[in-house]
C-alpha positions as CSV (number, residue, x, y, z in Angstrom):
1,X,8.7,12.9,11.7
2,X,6.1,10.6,11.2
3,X,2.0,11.2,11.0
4,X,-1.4,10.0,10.2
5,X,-3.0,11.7,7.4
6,X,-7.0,11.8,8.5
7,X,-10.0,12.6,6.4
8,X,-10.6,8.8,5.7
9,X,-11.3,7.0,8.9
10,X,-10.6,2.9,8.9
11,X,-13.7,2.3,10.4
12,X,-15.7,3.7,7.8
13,X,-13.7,1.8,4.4
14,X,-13.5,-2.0,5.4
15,X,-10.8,-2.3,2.5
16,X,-8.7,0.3,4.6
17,X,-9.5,-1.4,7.8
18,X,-8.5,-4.7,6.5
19,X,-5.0,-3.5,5.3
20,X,-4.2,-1.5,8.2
21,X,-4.8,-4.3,10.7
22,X,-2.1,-6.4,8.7
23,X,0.3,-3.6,8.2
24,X,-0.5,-0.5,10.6
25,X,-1.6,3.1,9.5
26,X,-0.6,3.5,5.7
27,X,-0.9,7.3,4.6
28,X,-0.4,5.9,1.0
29,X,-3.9,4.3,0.9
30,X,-6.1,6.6,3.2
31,X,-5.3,9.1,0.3
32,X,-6.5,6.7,-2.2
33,X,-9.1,5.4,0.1
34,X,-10.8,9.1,-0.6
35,X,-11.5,7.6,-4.1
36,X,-12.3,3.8,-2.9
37,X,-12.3,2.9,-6.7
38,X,-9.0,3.8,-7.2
39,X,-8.0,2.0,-3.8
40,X,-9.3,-0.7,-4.8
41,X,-8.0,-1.2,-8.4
42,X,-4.0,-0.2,-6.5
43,X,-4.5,-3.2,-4.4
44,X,-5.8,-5.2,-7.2
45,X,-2.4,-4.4,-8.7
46,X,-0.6,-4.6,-6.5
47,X,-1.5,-7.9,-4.9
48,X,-1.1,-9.1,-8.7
49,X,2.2,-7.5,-8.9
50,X,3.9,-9.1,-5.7
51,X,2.0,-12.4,-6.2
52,X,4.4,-15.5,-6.8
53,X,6.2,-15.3,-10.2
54,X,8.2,-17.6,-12.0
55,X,10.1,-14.5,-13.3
56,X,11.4,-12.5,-10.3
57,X,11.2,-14.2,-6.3
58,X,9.2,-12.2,-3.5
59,X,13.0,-11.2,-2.3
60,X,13.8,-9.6,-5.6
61,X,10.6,-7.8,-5.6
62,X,11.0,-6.5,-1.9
63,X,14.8,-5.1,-3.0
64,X,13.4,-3.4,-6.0
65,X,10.6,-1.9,-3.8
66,X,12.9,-0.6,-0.9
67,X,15.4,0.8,-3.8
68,X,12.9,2.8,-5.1
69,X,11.4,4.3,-2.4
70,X,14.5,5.2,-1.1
71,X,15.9,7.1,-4.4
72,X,12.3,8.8,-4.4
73,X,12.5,9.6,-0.8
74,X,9.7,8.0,1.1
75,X,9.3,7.5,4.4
């Protein structure tokens, strides 16, 4: 089953809007997006997290992401 938390509309958080014209609705963020400090300090991270390393490739990265959220059960 798949849904679309509301509270925080796209329209009103440009951050928000931004991210779900790339990548569709994100219930992840529009939770944060109720506390847009913490929104934006995730994305900070994570967009520093996923950048280009010399240590780990984007591929690696992506396989570590998709293992986790499937032993923690996301959708």
């Amino acid at each position: 089953m798949s849904y679309t938390i509301k509270g925080v509309e796209p329209a009103h958080n440009a951050a928000l809007d931004a991210i779900e014209k790339k990548s569709g609705p994100n219930n992840f963020l529009r939770v944060m997006a109720r506390r847009p400090e913490a929104m934006e300090a995730f994305t900070r991270f994570y967009g520093a997290l996923m950048a280009p390393s010399s240590l780990l490739d984007r591929r690696l990265k992506e396989m570590v992401y998709l293992a986790v959220s499937f032993v923690n059960e996301c959708s």
